[in-house]
C-alpha positions in Angstrom: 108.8 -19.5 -64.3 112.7 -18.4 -64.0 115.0 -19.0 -67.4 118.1 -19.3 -65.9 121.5 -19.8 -67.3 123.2 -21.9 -64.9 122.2 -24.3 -61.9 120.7 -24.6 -59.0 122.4 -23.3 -56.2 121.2 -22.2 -52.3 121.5 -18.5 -53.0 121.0 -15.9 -54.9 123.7 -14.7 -57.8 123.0 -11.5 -59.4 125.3 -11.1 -62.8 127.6 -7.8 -62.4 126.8 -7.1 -65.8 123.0 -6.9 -64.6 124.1 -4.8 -61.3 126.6 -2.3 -63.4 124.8 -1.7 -66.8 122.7 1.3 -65.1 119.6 -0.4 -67.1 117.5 -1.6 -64.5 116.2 1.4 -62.3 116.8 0.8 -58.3 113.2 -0.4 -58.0 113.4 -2.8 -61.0 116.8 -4.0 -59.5 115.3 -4.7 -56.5 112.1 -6.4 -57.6 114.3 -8.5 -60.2 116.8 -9.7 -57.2 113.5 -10.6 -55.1 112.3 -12.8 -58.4 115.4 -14.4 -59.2 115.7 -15.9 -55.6 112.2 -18.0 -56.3 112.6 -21.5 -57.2 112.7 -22.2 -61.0 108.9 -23.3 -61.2 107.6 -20.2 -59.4 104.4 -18.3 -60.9 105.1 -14.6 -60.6 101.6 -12.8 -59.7 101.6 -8.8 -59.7 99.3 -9.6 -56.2 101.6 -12.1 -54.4 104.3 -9.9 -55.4 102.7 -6.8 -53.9 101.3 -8.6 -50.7 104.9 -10.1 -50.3 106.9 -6.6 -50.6 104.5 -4.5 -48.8 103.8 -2.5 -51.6 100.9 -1.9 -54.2 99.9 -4.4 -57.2 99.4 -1.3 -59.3 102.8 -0.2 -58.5 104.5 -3.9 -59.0 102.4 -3.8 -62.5 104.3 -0.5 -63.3 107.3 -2.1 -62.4 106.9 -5.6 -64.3 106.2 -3.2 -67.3 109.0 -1.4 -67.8 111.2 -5.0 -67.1 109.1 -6.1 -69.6 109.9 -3.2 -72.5 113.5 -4.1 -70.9 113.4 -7.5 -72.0 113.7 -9.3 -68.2 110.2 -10.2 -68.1 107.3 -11.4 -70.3 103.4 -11.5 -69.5 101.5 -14.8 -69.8 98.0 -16.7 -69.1 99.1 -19.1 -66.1 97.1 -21.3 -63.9 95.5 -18.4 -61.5 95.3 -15.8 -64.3 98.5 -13.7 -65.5 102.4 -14.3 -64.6 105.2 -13.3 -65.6 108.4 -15.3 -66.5 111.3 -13.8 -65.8 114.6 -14.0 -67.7 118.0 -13.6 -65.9 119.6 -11.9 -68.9 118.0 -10.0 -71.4 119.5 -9.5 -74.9 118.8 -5.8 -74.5 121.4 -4.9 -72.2 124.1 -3.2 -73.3 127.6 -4.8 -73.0 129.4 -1.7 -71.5 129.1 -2.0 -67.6 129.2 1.0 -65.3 132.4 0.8 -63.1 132.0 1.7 -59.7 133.7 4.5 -58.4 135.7 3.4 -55.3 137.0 5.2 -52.0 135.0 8.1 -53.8 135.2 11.3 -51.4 133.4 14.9 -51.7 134.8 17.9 -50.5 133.2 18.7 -46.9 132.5 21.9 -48.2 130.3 20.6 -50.8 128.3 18.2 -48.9 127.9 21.4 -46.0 127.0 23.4 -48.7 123.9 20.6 -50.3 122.5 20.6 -46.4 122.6 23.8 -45.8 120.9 24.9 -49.8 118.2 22.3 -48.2 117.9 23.9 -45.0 117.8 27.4 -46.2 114.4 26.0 -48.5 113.0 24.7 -45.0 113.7 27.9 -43.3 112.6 30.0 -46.1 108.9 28.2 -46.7 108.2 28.5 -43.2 105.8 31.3 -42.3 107.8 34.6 -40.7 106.1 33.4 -37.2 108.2 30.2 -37.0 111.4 31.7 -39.1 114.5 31.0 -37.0 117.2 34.0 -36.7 119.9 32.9 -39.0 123.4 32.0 -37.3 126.3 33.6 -39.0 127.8 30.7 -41.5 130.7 28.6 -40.3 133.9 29.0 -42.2 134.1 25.6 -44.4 136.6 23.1 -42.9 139.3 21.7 -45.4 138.6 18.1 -45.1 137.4 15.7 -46.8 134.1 14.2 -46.5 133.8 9.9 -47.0 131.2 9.3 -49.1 129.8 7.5 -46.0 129.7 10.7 -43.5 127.8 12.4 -46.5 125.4 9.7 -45.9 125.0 10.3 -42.4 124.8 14.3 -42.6 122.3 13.7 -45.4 120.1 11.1 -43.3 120.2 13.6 -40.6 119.1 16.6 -41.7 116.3 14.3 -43.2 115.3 13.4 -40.3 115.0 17.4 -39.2 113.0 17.8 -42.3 110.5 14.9 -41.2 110.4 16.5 -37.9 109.6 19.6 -39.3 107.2 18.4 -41.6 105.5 16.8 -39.1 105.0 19.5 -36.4 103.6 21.4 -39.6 101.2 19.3 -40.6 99.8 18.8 -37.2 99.6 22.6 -36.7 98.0 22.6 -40.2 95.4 20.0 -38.8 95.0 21.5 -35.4 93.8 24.7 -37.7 91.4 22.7 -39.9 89.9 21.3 -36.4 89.4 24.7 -34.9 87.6 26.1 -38.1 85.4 22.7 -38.4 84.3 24.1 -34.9 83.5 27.7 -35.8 
């Protein structure tokens, strides 16, 4: 059951104060905008909830917890066994809201310099066989970096680390197999 504080309408409206406050953590935030666009007489379950985000029940109960010691959700017996009701506000919250910073930029040099301290970790836990020779570091370019082509960089050397990751952990595997065999 949802306790809203306006009516019906076909979408879903999250207050800014809810969004801004910095109370709810990303995963509660999410979990809460995925509740609130139920219809009013929905019966939350931890299992429905996990079977319909993909995720585990013990991991939604961890979630619903801390919402709960928030104040957005409370615990009950319901037809099936226990639900949760959820509250669109909760008195808790504080009334200062986070502003968002906007057209926020970082120096290109600073973002270069958080991929490359990951990069140098890579390098450096791999064993001296698969080391790579270190190139000789470019000179940091003056401009600026949008907070969206940090994203990107970021995403992409990601990617390299999964890679990387990956080809370890099937070398890693390939050497478990051959000493199962001796």
């Amino acid at each position: 059951m949802i306790e809203r504080s306006n009516e019906k309408t076909p979408y879903t409206a999250i207050k800014n104060k809810v969004l801004r406050s910095g109370f709810l953590a990303l995963e509660e935030l999410g979990l809460y905008a995925v509740m609130l666009s139920k219809p009013d007489n929905w019966e939350f379950s931890e299992f429905v909830l996990a079977r319909e985000l993909g995720t585990s029940q013990k991991e939604v109960h961890g979630i619903l917890k801390r919402m709960e010691q928030k104040g957005f959700v409370r615990e009950r017996s319901g037809r099936y066994g226990t639900v949760w009701d959820l509250f669109e506000m909760s008195e808790q919250l504080p009334d200062r809201a986070i502003e968002p910073r906007r057209n926020y930029t970082v120096p290109q040099t600073t973002a270069k310099a958080f991929v490359d301290s990951v990069m140098r970790k890579v390098r450096d836990s791999k064993p001296d066989a698969e080391r790579e020779q270190k190139d000789e570091p470019e000179k940091p370019e003056e401009r600026q970096m949008t907070s969206e082509e940090i994203a990107q960089a970021f995403f992409k050397k990601a990617e390299e680390l999964r890679k990387i990751a990956a080809e370890r952990k099937a070398q890693e595997q390939a050497c478990r197999n051959a000493q199962n065999r001796v």
